[in-house]
C-alpha positions in Angstrom: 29.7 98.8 71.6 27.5 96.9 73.6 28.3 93.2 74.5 26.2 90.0 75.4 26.6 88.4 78.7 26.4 85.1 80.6 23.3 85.6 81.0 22.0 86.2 77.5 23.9 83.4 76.0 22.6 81.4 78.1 19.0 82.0 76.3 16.6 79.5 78.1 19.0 77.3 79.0 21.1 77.1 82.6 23.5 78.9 84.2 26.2 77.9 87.0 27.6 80.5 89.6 30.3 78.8 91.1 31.4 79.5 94.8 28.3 82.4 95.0 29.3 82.5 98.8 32.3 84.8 97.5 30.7 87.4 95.5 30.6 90.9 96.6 27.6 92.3 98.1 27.2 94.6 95.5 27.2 92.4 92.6 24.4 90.1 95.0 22.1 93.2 94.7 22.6 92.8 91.1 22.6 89.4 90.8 18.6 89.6 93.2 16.9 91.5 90.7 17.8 89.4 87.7 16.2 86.6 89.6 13.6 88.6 90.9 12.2 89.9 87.6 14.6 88.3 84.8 15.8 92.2 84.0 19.5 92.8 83.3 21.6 95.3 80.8 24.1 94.4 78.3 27.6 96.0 79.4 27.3 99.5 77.8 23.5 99.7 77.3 20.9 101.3 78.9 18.0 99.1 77.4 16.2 96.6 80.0 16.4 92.7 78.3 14.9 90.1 79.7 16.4 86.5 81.1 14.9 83.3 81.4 18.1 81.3 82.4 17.8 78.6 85.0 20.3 79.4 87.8 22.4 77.1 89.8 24.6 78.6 92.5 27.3 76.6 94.3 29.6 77.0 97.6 31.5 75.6 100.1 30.7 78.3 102.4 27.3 78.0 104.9 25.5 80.7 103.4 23.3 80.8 106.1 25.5 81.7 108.4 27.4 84.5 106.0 23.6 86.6 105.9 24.3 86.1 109.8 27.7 87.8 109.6 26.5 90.4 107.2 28.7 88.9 104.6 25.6 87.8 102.1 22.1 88.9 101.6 19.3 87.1 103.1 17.1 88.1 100.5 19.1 86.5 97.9 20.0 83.6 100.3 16.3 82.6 100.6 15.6 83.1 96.4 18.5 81.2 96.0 17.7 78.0 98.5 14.0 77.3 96.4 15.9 73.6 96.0 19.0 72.9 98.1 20.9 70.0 97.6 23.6 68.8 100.0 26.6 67.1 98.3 28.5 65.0 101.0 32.6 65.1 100.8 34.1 63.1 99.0 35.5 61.1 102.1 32.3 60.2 102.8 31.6 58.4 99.5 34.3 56.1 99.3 33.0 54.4 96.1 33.1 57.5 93.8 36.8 57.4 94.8 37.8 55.0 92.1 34.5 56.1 89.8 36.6 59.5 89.8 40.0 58.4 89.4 38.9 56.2 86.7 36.8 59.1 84.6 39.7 61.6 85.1 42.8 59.5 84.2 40.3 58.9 80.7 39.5 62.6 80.7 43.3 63.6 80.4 44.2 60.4 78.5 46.1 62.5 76.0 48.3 63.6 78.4 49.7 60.5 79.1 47.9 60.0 82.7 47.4 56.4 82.7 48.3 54.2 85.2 47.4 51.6 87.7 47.9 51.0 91.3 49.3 48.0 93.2 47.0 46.3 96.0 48.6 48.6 98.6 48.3 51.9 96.7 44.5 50.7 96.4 44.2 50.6 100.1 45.7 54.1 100.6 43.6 55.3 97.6 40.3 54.2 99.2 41.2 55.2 103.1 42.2 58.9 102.1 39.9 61.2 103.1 40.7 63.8 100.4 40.3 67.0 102.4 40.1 69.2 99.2 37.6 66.8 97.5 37.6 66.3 93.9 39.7 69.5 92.6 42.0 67.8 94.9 41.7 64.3 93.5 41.7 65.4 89.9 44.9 67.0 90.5 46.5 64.1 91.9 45.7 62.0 88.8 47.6 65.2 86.6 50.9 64.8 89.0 50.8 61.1 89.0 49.9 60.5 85.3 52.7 62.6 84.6 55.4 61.4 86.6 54.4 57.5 86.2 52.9 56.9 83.1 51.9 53.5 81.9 53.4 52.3 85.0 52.5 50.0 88.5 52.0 52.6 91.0 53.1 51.1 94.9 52.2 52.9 97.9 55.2 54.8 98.5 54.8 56.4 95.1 51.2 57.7 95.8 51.9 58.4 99.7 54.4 60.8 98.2 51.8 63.1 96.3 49.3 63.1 99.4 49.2 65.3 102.5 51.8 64.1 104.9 49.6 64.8 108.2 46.9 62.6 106.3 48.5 59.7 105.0 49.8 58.3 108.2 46.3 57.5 108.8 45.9 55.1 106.0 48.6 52.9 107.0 48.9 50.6 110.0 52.3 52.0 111.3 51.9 54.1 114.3 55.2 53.5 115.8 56.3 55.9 117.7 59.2 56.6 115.3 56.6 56.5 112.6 54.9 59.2 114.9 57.9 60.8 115.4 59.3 61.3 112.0 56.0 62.7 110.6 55.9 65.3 114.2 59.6 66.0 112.2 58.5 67.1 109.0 57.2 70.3 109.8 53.6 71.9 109.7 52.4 69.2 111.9 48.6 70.2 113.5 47.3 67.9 115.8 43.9 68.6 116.1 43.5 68.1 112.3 45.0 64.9 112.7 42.5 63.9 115.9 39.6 65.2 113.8 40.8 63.2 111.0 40.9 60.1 112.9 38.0 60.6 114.8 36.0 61.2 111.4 37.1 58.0 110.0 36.4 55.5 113.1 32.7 57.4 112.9 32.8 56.9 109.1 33.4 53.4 109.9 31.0 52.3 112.6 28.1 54.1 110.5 28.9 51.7 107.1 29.4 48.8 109.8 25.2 49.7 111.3 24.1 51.0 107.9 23.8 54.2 109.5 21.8 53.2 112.5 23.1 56.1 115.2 22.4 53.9 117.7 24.4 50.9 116.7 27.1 52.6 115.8 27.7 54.4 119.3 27.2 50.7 120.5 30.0 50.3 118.3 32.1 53.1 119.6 31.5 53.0 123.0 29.7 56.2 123.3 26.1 57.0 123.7 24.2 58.3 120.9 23.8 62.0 122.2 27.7 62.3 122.1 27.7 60.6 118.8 25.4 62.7 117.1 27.0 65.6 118.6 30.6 64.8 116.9 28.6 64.5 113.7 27.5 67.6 114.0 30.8 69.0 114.6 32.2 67.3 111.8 29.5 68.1 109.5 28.1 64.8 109.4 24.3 64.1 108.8 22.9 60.8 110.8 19.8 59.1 110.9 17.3 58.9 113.9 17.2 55.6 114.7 
């Protein structure tokens, strides 16, 4: 018996296609004509129906360099991109950081995740960069609702449910024992850690000029070529000025 799909319950309405980067060239083929012409079968039909869903396709990956590799059809790369918009990390919109932890530790109220952190924990809250953005966020507020509920969350609490090679960043030792012991607990990658730093003195001098380039390599002692070159590297847009 045949079945309805996403796409027809989805009537007029919209339709989200999470992390389309990963889908398999075949289903893209697939996935092209329904956009191209609205025409699709119901699992187990042979009759031709007609969509008028609204799509919305999301990714982490650079699609346009995927149709480069061969990974992901240009055709459907360029039907896709009618309206792109670029969502910055979440390191890079330090606000939203406490606008997020806020609506999630409401969203899971039931399950016991409030809490509040102390001055400190604050601090380390704000200067994280969250490298796995809000699904890693979210997921922090789960583990720490559960483990302190109702409680006064300090910094050591919360350092303890972050990424070790992160969280040194945030605080102020850099002892060389400090250095030492975190060198000690395995897994340690310095270039993330140099990329990590370099990001946030860059994330800082640009807040600092309002994100005049040229101020901010005044700021860091670099000219603005090299600056907008690390940027780039790091995925960073900047102005012109």
């Amino acid at each position: 018996m045949a079945r309805s799909g996403f796409f027809e319950d989805a009537g007029e309405g919209s339709l989200i296609l999470d992390e389309i980067g990963d889908m398999p060239l075949q289903l893209q083929s697939k996935l092209l004509r329904v956009l191209e012409n609205g025409e699709y079968y119901r699992l187990g039909e042979t009759r031709v129906r007609q969509s008028k869903a609204r799509i919305i396709a999301a990714t982490n990956s650079d699609l346009a360099e995927n149709v480069k590799e061969g990974k992901f059809r240009g055709d459907l790369y360029h039907r896709l991109s009618v309206l792109t918009i670029k969502v910055p990390p979440l390191n890079d919109r330090d606000d939203d950081k406490f606008l997020l932890l806020n609506h999630f530790q409401e969203f899971y109220a039931k399950m016991g995740t409030l809490f509040k952190l102390d001055e400190e924990a604050k601090q380390c809250w704000q200067y994280y960069s969250f490298p796995g953005n809000i699904r890693e966020l979210r997921n922090i507020v789960i583990r720490l609702g559960a483990k302190y509920p109702n409680q006064l969350i300090n910094k050591t609490q919360l350092e303890e449910e972050l990424d070790s090679n992160l969280t040194s960043h945030s605080s102020s030792d850099d002892s060389e024992q400090a250095i030492m012991n975190q060198i000690n607990k395995g897994e340690f990658a310095l270039d993330e850690v140099l990329l990590e730093r370099e990001r946030r003195y860059i994330n800082a001098a640009m807040k600092i000029s309002e994100g005049n380039l040229s101020q901010a390599a005044r700021l860091l002692g670099i000219n603005r070529t090299t600056l907008y070159s690390k940027m780039q590297r790091l995925g960073k847009g900047g102005s012109n000025q």
